[in-house]
C-alpha positions in Angstrom: -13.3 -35.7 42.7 -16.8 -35.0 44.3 -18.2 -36.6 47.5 -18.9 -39.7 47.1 -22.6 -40.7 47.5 -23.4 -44.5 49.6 -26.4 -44.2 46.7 -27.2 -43.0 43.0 -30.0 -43.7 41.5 -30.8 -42.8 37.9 -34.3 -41.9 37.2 -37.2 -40.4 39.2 -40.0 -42.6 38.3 -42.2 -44.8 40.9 -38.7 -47.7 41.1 -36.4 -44.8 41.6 -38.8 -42.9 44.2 -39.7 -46.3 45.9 -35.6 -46.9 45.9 -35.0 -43.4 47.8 -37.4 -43.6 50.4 -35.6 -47.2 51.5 -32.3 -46.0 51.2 -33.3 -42.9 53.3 -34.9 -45.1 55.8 -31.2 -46.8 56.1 -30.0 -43.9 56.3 -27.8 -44.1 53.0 -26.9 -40.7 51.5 -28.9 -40.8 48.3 -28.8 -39.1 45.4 -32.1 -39.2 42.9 -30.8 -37.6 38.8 -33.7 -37.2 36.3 -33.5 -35.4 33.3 -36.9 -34.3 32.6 -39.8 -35.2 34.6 -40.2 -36.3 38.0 -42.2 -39.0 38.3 -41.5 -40.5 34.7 -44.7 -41.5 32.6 -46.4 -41.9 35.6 -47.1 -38.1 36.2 -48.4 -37.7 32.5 -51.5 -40.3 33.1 -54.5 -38.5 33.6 -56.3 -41.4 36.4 -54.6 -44.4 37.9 -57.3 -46.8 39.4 -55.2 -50.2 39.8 -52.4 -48.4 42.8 -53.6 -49.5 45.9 -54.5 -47.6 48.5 -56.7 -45.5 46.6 -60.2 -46.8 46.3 -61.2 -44.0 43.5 -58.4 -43.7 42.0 -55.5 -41.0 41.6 -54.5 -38.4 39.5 -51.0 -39.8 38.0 -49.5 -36.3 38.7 -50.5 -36.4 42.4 -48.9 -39.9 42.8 -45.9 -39.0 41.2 -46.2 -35.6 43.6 -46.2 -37.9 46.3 -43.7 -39.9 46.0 -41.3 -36.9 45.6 -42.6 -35.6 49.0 -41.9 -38.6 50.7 -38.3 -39.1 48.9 -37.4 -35.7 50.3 -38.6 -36.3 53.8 -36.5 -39.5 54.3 -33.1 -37.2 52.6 -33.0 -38.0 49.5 -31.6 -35.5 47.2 -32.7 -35.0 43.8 -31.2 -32.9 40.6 -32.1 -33.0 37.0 -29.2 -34.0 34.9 -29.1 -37.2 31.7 -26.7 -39.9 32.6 -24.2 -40.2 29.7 -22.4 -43.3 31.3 -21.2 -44.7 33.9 -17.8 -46.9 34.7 -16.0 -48.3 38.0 -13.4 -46.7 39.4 -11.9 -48.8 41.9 -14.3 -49.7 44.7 -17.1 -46.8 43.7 -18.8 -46.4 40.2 -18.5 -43.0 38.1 -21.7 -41.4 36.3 -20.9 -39.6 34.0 -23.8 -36.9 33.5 -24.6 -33.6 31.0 -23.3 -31.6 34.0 -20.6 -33.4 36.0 -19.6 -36.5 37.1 -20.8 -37.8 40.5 -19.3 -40.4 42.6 -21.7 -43.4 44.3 -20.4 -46.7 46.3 -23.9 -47.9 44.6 -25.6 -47.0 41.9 -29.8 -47.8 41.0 -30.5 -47.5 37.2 -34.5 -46.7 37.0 -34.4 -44.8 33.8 -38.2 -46.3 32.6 -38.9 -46.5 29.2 -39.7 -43.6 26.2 -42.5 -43.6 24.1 -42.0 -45.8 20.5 -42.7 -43.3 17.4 -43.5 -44.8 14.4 -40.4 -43.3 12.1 -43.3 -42.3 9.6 -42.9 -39.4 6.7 -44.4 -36.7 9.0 -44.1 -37.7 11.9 -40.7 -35.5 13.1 -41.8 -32.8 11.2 -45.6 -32.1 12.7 -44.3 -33.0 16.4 -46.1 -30.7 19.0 -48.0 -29.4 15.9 -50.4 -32.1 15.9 -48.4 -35.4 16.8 -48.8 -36.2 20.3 -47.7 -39.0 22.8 -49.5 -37.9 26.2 -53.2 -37.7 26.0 -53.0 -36.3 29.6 -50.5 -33.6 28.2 -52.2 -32.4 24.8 -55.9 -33.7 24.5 -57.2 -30.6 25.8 -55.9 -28.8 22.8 -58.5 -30.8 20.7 -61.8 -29.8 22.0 -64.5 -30.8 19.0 -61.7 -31.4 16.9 -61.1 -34.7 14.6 -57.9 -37.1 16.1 -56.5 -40.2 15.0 -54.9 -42.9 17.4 -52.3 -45.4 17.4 -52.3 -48.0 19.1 -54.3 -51.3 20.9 -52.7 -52.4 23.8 -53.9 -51.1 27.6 -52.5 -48.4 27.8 -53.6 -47.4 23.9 -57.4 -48.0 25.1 -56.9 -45.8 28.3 -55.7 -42.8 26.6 -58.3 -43.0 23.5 -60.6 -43.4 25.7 -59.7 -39.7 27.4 -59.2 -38.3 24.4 -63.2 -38.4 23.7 -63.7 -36.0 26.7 -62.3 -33.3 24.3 -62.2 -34.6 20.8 -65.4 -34.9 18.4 -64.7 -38.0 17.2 -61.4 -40.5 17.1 -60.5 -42.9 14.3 -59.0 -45.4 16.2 -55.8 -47.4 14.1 -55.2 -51.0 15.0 -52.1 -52.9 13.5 -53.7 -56.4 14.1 -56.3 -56.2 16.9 -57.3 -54.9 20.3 -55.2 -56.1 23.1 -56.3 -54.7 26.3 -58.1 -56.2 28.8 -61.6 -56.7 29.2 -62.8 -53.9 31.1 -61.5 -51.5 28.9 -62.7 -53.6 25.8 -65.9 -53.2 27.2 -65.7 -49.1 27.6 -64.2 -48.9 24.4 -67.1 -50.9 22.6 -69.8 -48.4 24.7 -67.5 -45.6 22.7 -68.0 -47.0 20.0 -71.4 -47.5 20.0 -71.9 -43.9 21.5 -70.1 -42.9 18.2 -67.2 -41.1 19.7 -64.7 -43.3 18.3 -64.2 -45.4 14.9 -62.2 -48.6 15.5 -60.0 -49.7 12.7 -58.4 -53.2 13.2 -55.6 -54.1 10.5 -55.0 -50.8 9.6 -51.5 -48.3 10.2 -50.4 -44.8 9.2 -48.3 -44.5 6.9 -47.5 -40.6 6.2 -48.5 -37.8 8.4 -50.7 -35.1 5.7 -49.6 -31.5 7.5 -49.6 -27.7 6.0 -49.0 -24.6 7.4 -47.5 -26.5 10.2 -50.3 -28.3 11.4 -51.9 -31.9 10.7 -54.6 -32.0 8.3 -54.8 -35.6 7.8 -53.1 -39.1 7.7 -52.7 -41.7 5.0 -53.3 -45.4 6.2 -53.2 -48.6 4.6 -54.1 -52.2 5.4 -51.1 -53.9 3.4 -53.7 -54.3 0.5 -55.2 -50.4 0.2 -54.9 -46.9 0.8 -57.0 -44.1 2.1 -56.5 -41.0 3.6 -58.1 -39.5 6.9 -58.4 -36.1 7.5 -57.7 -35.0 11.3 -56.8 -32.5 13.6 -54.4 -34.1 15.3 -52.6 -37.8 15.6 -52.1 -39.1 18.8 -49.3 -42.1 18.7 -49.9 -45.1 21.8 -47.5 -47.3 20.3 -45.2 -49.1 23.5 -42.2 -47.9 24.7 -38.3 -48.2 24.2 -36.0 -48.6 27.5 -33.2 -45.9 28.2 -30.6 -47.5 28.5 -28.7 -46.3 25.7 -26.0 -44.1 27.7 -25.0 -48.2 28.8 -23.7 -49.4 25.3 -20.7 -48.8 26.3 -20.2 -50.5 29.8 -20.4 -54.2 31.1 -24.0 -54.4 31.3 -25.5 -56.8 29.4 -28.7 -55.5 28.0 -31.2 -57.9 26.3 -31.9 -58.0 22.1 -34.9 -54.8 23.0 -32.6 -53.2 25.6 -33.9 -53.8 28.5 -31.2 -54.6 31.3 -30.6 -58.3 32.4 -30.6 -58.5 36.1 -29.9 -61.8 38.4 -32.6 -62.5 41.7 -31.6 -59.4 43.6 -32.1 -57.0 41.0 -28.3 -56.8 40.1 -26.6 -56.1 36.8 -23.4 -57.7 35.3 -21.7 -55.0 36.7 -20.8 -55.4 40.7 -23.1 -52.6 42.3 -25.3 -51.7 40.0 -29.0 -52.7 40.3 -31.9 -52.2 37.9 -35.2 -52.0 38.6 -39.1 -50.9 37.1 -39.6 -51.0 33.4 -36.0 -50.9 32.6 -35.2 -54.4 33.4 -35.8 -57.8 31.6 -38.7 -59.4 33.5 -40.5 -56.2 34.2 -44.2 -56.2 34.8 -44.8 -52.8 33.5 -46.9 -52.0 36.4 -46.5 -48.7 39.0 -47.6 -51.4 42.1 -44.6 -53.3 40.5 -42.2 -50.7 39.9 -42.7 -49.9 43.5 -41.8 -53.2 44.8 -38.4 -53.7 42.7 -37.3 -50.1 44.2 -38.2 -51.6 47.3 -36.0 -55.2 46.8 -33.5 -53.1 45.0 -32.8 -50.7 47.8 -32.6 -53.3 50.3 -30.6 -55.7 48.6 -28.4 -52.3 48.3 -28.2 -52.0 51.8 -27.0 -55.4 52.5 -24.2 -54.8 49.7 -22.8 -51.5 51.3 -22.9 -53.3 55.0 -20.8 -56.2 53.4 -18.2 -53.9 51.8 -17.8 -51.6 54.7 
């Protein structure tokens, strides 16, 4: 079988990045597998200003840039394939990937979280043709154009809130009520009363309105009416589900929402595997906290693999 690596980890977000530079720094031979983006949802945020160290804030792509860097300068190798599974065999675990198998004394699952849709008439068909989930991504395509968002929590706020450098106006849709902190309840109200965005508490889509493959509009209701909106585009700020769907399978007990159920040390149900970041039960949802469980996690890692050599 292939060589076996002291480390896995699975993901390439701020845990997994964190996790790599430790285990470099014990000189573990570490192996990093992401399937899409390095960085995870980190590098599609247009400005972090709550990760310290950086008293103006930071462009999410440059953090996640950085933390690459500094993975690879401690040895840590990383390659882009999905994690289908993963099992024990004997005293190492298997992961099972779209392009092999690989082979780890310890293994790191870091996997984040994927943006929620809203499994809405519409919705499939119009994605990338105007439904979005990354202001950061796609807001530039709507430069005094007419967009609709989903959404009230933080992270809903922060990305409306970007959209009205590009957009003409944004009808903001609310299931129950705004649920961000105050700060950004406070920029969000100057928004509003600038007039570059519409807030609509109590209100959802429904069906996505699109023709010759583009949105033209989207019909909302508040449980008692119905209206249409016409818009360019429908940006969708609606939470996040945890990958941890290629685990169904194994010993790891995941929670009733998916998320993975660790013990103190960031451990799973199965013997050498941690979890850590948004993918665990308990998370904070914060980069500075992501961070600091790929920090525990590789450590407690590195105790592990001195106790079983």
């Amino acid at each position: 079988m292939n060589d076996v690596w002291d480390l896995v980890i699975i993901g390439a977000g701020p845990s997994a990045l964190t996790a790599a530079v430790y285990a470099g720094r014990e000189g573990l031979k570490t192996l990093v597998l992401e399937k899409q983006l390095i960085g995870g949802q980190v590098a599609t945020i247009d400005r972090i200003d709550n990760y310290p160290g950086f008293a103006d804030g930071v462009e999410g792509m440059t953090l996640a840039q950085d933390f690459e860097s500094q993975a690879r300068r401690f040895g840590a190798v990383i390659k882009f394939a999905e994690a289908t599974g993963l099992a024990r065999a004997d005293d190492d675990i298997v992961v099972t990937t779209d392009s092999g198998q690989m082979v780890a004394r310890a293994v790191l699952i870091a996997t984040g979280s994927s943006y929620r849709h809203l499994n809405i008439p519409g919705e499939a068909e119009y994605y990338g043709r105007g439904v979005h989930y990354c202001a950061t991504c796609d807001g530039a395509l709507y430069r005094d154009k007419e967009l609709v968002t989903v959404g009230g929590a933080n992270s809903a706020v922060q990305e409306a809130l970007f959209l009205t450098r590009f957009a003409r106006h944004i009808t903001m849709l609310v299931r129950s009520w705004i649920k961000a902190d105050q700060i950004l309840k406070d920029q969000l109200q100057q928004a509003i009363n600038d007039g570059k965005i519409t807030l609509m508490e109590g209100w959802r889509p429904i069906e996505i309105i699109g023709t010759n493959d583009q949105v033209i509009g989207v019909r909302i209701t508040d449980d008692n009416n119905e209206r249409r909106i016409d818009c360019d585009g429908i940006f969708v700020f609606a939470g996040s589900t945890p990958n941890t769907g290629f685990l169904q399978a194994t010993s790891i007990e995941l929670t009733e929402t998916g998320l993975i159920k660790v013990d103190d040390n960031l451990m799973t149900t199965m013997a050498g595997v941690w979890a850590a970041g948004d993918v665990r039960s308990g998370a904070v949802k914060q980069i500075v906290s992501a961070a600091g469980d790929g920090a525990m996690a590789a450590i407690q890692i590195g105790k592990y693999l001195r106790g079983i050599k």
